[in-house]
C-alpha positions as CSV (number, residue, x, y, z in Angstrom):
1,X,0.0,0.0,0.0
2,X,1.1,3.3,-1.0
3,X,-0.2,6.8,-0.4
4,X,-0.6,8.9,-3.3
5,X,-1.8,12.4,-4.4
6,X,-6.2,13.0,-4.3
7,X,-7.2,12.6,-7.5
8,X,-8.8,15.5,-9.0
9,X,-12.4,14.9,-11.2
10,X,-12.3,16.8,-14.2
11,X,-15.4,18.0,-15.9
12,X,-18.2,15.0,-16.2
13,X,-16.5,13.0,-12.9
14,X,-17.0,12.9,-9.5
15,X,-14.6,12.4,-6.6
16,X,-15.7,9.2,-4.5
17,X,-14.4,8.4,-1.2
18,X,-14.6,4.2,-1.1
19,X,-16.7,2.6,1.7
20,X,-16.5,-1.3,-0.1
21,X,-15.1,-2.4,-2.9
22,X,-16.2,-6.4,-4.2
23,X,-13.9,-8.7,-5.7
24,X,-14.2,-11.3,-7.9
25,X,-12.2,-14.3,-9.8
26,X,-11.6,-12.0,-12.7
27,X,-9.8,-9.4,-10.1
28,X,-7.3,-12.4,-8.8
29,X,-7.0,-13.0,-12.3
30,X,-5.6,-9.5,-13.5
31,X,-3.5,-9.3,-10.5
32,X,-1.5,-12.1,-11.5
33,X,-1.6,-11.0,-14.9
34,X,-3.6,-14.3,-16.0
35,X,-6.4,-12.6,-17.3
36,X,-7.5,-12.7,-20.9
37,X,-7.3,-8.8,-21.2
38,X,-3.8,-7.5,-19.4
39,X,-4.5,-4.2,-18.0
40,X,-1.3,-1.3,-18.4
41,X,1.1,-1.5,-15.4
42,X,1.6,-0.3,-12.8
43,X,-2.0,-1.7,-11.8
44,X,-4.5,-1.4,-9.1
45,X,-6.8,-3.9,-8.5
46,X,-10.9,-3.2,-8.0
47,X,-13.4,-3.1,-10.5
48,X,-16.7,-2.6,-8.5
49,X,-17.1,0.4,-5.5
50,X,-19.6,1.5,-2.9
51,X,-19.0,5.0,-1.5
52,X,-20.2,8.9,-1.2
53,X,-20.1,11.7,-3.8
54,X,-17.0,14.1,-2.3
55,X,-16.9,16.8,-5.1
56,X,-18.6,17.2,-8.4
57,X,-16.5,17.6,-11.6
58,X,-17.8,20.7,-14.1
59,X,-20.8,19.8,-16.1
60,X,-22.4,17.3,-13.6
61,X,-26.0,17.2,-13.2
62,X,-28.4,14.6,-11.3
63,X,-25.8,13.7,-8.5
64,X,-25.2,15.5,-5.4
65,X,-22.4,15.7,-2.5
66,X,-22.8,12.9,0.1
67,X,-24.9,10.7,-2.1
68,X,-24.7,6.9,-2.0
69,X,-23.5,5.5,-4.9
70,X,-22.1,2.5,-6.8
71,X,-20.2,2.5,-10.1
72,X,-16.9,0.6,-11.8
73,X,-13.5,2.1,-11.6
74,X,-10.0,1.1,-12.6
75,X,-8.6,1.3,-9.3
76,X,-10.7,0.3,-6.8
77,X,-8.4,-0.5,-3.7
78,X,-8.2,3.2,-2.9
79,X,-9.9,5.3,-0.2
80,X,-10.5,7.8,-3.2
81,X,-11.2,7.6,-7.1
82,X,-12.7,9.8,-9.9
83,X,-15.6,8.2,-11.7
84,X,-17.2,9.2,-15.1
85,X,-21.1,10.9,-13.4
86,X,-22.6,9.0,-16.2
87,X,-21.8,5.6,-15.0
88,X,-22.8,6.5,-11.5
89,X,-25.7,4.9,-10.0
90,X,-27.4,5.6,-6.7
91,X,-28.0,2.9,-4.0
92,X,-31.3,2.2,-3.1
93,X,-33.1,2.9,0.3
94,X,-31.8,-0.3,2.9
95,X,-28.8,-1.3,0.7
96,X,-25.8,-1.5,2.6
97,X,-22.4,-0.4,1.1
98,X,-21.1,-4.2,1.3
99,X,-24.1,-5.3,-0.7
100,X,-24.1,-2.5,-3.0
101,X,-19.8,-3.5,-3.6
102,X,-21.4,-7.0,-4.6
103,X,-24.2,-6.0,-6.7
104,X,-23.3,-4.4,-10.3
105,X,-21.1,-6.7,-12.0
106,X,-22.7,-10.1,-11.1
107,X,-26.2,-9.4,-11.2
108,X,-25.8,-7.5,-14.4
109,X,-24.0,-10.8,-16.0
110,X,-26.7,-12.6,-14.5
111,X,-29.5,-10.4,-16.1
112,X,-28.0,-10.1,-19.4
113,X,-26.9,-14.1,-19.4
114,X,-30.2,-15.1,-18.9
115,X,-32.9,-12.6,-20.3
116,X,-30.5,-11.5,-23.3
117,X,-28.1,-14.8,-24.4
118,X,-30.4,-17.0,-23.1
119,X,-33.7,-15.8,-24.2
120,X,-35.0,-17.2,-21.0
121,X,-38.8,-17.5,-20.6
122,X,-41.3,-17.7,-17.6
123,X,-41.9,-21.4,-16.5
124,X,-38.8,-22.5,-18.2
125,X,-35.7,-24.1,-15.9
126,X,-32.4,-23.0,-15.4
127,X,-29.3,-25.1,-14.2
128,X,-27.3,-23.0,-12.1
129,X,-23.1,-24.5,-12.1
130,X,-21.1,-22.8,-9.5
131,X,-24.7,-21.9,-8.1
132,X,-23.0,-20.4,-4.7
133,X,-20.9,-18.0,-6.1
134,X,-21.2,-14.5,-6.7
135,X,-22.4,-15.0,-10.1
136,X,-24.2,-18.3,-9.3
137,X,-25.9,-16.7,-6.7
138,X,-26.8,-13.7,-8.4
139,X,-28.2,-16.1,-11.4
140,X,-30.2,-18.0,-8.7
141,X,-32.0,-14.3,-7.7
142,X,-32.2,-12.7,-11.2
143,X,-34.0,-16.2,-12.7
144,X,-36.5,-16.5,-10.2
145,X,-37.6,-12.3,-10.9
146,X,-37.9,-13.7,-14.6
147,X,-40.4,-16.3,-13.6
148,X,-38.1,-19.8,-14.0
149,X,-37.5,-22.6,-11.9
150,X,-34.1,-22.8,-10.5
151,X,-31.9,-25.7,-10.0
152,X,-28.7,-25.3,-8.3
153,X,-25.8,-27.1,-8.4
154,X,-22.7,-27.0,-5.9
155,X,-20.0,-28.7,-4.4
156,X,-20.9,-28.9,-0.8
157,X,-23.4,-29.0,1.6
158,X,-22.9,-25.5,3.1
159,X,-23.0,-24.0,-0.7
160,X,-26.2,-25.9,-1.5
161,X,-27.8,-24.6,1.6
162,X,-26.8,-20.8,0.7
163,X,-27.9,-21.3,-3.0
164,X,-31.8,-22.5,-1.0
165,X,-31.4,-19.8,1.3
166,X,-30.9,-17.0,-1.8
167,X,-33.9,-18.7,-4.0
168,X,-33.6,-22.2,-5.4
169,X,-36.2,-24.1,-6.2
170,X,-33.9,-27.1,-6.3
171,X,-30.3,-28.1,-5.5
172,X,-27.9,-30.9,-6.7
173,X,-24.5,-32.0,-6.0
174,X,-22.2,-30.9,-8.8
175,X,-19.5,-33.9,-7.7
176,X,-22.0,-36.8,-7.9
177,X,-21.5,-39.8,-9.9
178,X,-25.1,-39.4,-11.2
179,X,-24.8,-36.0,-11.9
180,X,-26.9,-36.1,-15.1
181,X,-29.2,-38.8,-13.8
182,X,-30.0,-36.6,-11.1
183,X,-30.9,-33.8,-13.4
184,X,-33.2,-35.4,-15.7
185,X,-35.1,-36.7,-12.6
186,X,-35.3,-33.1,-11.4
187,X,-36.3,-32.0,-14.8
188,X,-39.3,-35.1,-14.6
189,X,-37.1,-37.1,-17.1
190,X,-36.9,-34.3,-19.5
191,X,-34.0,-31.4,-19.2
192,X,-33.0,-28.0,-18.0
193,X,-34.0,-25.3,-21.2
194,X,-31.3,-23.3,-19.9
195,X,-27.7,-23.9,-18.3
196,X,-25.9,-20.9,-16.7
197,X,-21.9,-21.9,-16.6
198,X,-19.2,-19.5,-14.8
199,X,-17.2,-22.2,-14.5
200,X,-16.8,-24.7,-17.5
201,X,-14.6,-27.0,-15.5
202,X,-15.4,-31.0,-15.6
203,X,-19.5,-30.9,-16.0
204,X,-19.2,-28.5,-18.8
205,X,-20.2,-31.4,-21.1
206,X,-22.3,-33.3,-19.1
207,X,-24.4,-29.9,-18.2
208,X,-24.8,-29.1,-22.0
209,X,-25.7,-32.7,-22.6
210,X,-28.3,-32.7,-20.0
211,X,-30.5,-29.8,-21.8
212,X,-33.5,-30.4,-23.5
213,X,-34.5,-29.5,-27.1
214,X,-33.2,-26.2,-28.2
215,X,-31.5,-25.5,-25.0
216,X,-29.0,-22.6,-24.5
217,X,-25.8,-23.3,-22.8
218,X,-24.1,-19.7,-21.2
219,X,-21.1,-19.6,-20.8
220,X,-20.1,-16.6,-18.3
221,X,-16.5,-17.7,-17.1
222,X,-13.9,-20.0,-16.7
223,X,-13.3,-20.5,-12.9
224,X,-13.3,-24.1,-13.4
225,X,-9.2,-23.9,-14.9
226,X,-8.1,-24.8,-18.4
227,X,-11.2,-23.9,-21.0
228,X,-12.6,-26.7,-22.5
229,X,-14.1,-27.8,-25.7
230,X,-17.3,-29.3,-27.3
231,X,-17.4,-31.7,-29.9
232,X,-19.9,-30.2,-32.7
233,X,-22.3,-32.5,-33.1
234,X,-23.5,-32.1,-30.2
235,X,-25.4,-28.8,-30.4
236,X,-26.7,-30.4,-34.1
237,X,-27.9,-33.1,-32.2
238,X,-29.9,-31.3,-29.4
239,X,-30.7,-28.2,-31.5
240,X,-29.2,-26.4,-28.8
241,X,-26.8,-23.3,-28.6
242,X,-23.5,-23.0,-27.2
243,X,-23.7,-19.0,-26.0
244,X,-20.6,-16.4,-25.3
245,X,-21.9,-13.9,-22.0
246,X,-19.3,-10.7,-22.2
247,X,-20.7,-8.4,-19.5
248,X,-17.8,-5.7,-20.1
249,X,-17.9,-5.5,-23.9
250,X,-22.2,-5.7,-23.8
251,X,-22.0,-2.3,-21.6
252,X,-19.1,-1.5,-24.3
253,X,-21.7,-2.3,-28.0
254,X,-24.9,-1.8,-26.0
255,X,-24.3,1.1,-23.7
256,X,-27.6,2.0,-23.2
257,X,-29.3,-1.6,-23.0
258,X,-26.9,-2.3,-20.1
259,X,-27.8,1.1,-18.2
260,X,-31.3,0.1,-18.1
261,X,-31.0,-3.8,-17.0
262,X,-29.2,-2.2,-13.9
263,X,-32.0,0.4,-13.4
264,X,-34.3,-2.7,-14.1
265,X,-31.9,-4.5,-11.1
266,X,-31.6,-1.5,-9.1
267,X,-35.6,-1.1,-9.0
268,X,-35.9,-4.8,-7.6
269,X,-34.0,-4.2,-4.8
270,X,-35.9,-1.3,-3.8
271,X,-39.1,-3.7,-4.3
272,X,-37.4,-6.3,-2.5
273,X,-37.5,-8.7,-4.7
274,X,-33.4,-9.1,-4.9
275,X,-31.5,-9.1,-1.7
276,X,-27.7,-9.4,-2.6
277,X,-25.8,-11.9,-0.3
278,X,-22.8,-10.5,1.4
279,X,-20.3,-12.8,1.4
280,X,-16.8,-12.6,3.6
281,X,-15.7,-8.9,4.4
282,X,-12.0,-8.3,4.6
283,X,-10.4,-5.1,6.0
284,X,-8.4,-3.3,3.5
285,X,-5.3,-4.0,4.9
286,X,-5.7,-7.5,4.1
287,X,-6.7,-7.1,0.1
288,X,-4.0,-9.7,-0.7
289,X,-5.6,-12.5,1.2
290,X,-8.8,-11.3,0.3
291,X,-7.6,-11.6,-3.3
292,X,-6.8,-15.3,-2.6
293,X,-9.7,-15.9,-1.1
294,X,-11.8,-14.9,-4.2
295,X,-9.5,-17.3,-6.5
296,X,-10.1,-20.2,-3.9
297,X,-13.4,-21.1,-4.8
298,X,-14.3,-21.2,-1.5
299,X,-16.7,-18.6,-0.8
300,X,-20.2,-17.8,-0.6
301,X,-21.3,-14.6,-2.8
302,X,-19.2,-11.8,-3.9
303,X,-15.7,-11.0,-1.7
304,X,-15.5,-7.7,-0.3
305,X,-13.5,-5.3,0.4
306,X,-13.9,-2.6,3.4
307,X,-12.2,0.2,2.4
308,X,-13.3,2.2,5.2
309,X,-16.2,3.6,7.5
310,X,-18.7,6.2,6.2
């Protein structure tokens, strides 16, 4: 840790002083320059920030000094950073910082996976893969607001318990023998129409094999390890579609689409109809084992980051 000059916002920013900042497998990932898109050195690590408005930057409107807010950065593992006012969003009534640290980036992956790739209709199922994980979990939430049945698969008990507690219908053991088996009988012999994959480790097959008729497989990340491949008569033989999820370049090619799915998110929390999970909190001085943590695999939701008290 270093200490460094305030930054300064310059006209269309605001100055943010950080209250949480959540981290996730692709933050790990750039930090040990293993990620598929190398950022410029030297590099801080943080993607996704709670905080307060400190100063406004010329020529912004609709934001005031002292409001909540959450928004993505480069640079996140700071007490303060500038931030375009534009991609600035205000934290609903009840959210905590924590939760609102965990909230953009996963449950925006999870809306866009599922409503845009996956053309995902009320009534239909979903197979959740890595179901307790910040994504996974998200997933769980977002499917059950679109009207589908949810199974969830994890490795353990605790991680199927957390993926009940934050809205499956269903849970099944990703390491079991039967695995498939199990998820035709949960399907009533038939298959999921959707399967939502951050991992794509060893069931990557067997989960798109396991879809029914004109399934869609997403495939949102690779925490599983190496990437693996699918023969391709498979999807020829199912009629099913094998479907890229690119959160960062959809906000990128469809700005505006991907400002109103997180209004669209942002106005279910206030309904209460999403409550983000928080998962372990780590104090700032302790981002590089909180950076470990979030490659482990281990935990339950989004890691987070407390940068400090506000």
């Amino acid at each position: 840790m270093v200490d460094a000059p305030d930054p300064v916002p310059s006209a269309g920013e605001v100055l943010i002083r950080v209250a949480s900042c959540g981290i996730g497998y692709v933050d790990a990932l750039e930090s040990l320059g293993k990620y598929q898109v190398r950022p410029p050195l030297p590099h801080v690590p943080g993607q996704e920030i709670s905080g307060v408005v400190t100063v406004l930057g010329d020529k912004v409107s609709g934001l005031e000094v002292g409001e909540r807010v959450i928004t993505q950065v480069h640079g996140g593992f700071a007490e303060l950073t500038v931030a375009s006012a534009a991609a600035v969003s205000k934290i609903p009534f009840g959210m905590s910082f924590e939760q609102a640290a965990s909230f953009k980036i996963n449950y925006l992956t999870a809306l866009h996976a599922l409503r845009d790739r996956g053309k995902l209709r009320p009534g239909e199922t979903v197979l959740v893969l890595g179901a307790a994980g910040g994504v996974g979990s998200a997933a769980i939430q977002v499917a059950k607001c679109l009207g589908a049945k949810v199974i969830a698969a994890a490795s353990t008990a605790e991680k199927r318990a957390f993926a009940q507690q934050v809205g499956a219908d269903q849970v099944i053991d990703s390491t079991s023998q039967r695995f498939r088996e199990e998820v035709k009988e949960l399907c009533n012999e038939g298959g999921p129409n959707v399967v939502l994959d951050p991992v794509c480790g060893p069931l990557f097959e067997q989960a798109f094999r396991s879809l029914t008729w004109g399934g869609r497989h997403l495939v949102v990340g690779f925490a599983g390890g190496p990437i693996p491949a699918l023969r391709a008569n498979l999807p020829l033989l199912k009629g099913a579609s094998l479907v890229g999820v690119d959160v960062r370049q959809f906000a990128i090619f469809e700005h505006q689409k991907s400002r109103d799915h997180l209004q669209q998110l942002l106005t279910w929390v206030s309904e209460g109809k999403l409550l983000p999970p928080i998962g372990k909190v780590f104090f700032f001085q302790e981002f590089s084992a909180a950076l470990e943590y979030a490659m482990s695999g281990k935990g339950l939701g989004k890691t987070v980051i407390k940068i400090s008290d506000i």
